[in-house]
N, C-alpha and C positions, 0 to 999 in steps of 0.2 A: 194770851199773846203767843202760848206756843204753834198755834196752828199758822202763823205770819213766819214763826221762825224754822219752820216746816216746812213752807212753800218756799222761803227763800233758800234755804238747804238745798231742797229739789231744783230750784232752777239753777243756782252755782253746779251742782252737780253736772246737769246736763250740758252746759256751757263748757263744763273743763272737760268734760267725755268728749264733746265734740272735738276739742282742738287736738289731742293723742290719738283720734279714731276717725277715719273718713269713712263717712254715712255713704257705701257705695252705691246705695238704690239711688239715692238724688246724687248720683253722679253717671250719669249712664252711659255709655258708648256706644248704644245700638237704636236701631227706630223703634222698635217695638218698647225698649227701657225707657226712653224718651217719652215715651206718649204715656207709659205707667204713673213716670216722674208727673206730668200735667197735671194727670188725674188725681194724685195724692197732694200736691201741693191745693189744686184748686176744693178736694174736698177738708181741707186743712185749714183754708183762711172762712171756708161758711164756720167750721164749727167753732172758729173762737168768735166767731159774730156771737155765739151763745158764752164760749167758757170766758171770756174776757168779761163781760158785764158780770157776770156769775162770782167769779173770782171777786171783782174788788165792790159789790155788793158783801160780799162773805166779810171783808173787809172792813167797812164802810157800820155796815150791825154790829160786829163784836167789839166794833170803838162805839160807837154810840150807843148802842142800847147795853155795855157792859154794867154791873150791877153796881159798881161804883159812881156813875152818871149819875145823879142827881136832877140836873137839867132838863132832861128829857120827859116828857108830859106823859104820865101812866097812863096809858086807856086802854083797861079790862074787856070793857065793852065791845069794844072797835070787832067789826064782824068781817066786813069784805071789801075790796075796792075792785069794780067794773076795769078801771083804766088796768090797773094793777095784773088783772085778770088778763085782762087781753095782752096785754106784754108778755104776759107769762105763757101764753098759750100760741096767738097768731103769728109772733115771731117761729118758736120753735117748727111749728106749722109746715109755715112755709120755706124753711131749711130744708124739712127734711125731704118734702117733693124734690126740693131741686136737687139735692142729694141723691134721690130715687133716679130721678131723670139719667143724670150724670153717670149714676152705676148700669143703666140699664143701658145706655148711649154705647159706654165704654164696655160692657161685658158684648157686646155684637163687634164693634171694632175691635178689640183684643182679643178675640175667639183665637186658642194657641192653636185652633186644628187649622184658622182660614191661613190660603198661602198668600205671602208676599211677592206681589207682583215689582218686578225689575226685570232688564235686558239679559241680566249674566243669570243660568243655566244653576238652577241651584242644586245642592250636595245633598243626597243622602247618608246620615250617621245612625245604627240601632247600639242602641244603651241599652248592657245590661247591668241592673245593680245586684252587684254579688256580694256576700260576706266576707270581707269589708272592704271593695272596692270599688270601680266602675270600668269597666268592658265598654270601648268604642269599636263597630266595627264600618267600616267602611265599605259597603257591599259595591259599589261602582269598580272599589281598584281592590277588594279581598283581601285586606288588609284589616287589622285588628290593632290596639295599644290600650292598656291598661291605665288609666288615670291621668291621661294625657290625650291632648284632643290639639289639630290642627284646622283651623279656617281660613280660606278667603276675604279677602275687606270685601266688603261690597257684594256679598253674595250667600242669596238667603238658602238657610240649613235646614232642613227639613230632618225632623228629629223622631225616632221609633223608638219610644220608652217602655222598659217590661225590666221584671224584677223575678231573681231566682231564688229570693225567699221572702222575706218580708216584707214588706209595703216601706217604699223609700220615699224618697223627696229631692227629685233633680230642679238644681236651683245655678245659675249663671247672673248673681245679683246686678250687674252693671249690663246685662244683656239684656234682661228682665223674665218674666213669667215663669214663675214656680209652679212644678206640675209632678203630680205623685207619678212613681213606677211601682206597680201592682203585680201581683203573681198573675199568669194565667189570663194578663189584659195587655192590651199595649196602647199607652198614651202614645199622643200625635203631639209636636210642639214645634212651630216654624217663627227662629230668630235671625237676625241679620247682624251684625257688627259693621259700625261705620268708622270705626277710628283702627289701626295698627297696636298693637301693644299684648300683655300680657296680662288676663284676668284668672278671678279665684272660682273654681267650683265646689258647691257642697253639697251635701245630703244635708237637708233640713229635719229630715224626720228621723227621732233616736231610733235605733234599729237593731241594736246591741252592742257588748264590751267595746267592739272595736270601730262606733260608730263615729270616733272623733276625729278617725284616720282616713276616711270617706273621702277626699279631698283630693281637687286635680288643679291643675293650669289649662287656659285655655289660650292658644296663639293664635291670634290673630295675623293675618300678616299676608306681605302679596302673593301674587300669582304663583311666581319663579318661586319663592321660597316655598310655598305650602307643595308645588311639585315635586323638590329636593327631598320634601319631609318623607313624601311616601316612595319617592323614588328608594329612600335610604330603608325604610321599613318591608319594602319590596325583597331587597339584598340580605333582612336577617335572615337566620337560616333556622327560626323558631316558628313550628306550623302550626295552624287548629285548624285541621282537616276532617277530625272525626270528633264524635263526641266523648269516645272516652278520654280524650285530649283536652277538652273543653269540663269535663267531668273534674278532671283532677286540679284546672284552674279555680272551679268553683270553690274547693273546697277551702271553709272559713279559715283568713291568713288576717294580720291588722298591721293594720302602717306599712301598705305595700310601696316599694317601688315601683317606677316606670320600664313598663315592658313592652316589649313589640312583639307581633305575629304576621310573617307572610304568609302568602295561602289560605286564609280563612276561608271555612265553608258556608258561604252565606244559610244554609238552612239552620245553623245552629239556631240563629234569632227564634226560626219561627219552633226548633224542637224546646224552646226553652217555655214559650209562649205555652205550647198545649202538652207538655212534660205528664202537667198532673193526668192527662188525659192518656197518655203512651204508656207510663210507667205501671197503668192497672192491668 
């Protein structure tokens, strides 16, 4: 009986995590998080078409055939059952095609490099992840901010990810699509946000001491105010114009705050990109 009072442990568990914790991937705010959301709910309800029968057969054997049963008609003998077989088999079967299907439908439709097509004129942002933070630069208006990121509703961000030392993990969970930042590479990732509001950014991938401090705000919000945003960041009086300005950013700090840069030199992105290449 302890493996009944195991499964029900695990599920009280999951039931009280849920109500102190909002599960933000199934809650998305953006098209592309939305269509993620579909994807994981629909390949969610095939696989308890297997783990629910599974589950309260597991059930169903260790009341009945437990060794105190009596009742139960021994047969040593008993070799194979055809029906038996085929449940066991032609079901699982045919999950896992449509499972295939689905992945393979949805990894062409969420491709994070295809762009999203709308009316409104979408943003370029290059991300860099630095020890231990994240560099947004905004090569349109040359502007830069550390661990702080401003959006448009309604208008799709076209995203340039690369990494100034280890292999990160840019992640916008209610936006969707998690996509590494590699040295010496640069991920492509195009999201959109449909609602106003304020989401969480993280680095998914440990990356060292100070990888728990990785962590940004993303604002979403209108027109007028995301102008204000960089109009204000325009007027700091803190530049990355050259590299060895951008050098001395890099260097590993943990649990940074929010910073701003006018003037940024858009080439930084691409010196960071082929570094290992310049540096020899």
């Amino acid at each position: 009986m302890n493996i009944i009072k195991n499964i029900s442990l695990l599920f009280f568990t999951v039931i009280l995590f849920g109500c102190n914790h909002k599960l933000v991937v199934l809650n998305p705010t953006g098209q592309i998080g939305a269509q993620e959301k579909l994807v994981i709910i629909t390949a969610i309800k095939f696989m308890l078409i297997i783990i629910i029968p599974v589950i309260i057969m597991t059930l169903v054997f260790i009341t009945k055939y437990r060794s105190s049963n009596t009742k139960v008609l021994y047969k040593p003998e008993w070799c194979k059952s055809k029906i038996l077989e085929l449940f066991i088999w032609i079901i699982p079967i045919i999950i896992v095609l449509m499972l295939s299907n689905i992945t393979i439908d949805s990894s062409e439709k969420l491709d994070p490099c295809k762009p999203i097509l709308t009316s409104n004129t979408p943003i370029k942002i290059n991300v860099i992840s630095l020890n231990w933070k994240w560099l947004f630069i905004y090569p349109d208006f040359k502007i830069a901010a550390v661990n702080e990121m401003y959006i448009p509703i309604n208008t799709p961000i076209i995203f340039n990810i690369t990494s100034d030392s280890v292999m990160n993990s840019f992640f916008i969970p209610q936006l969707g699509s998690q996509i590494y930042a590699m040295s010496n590479m640069c991920s492509k990732l195009n999201l959109i946000a449909n609602k106003i509001g304020i989401y969480k950014g993280i680095s998914s991938n440990f990356s060292g001491s100070g990888f728990s401090g990785m962590k940004f705000n993303v604002f979403v919000v209108d027109n007028n105010k995301f102008n204000l945003w960089i109009n204000k960041i325009k007027s700091c009086k803190i530049k990355l114009t050259n590299f060895l300005d951008y050098k001395k950013l890099s260097l590993p700090s943990k649990f940074n705050s929010v910073k701003y840069f006018s003037n940024v030199n858009n080439k930084i992105f691409c010196y960071v990109i082929n570094k290992s290449h310049l540096d020899k």
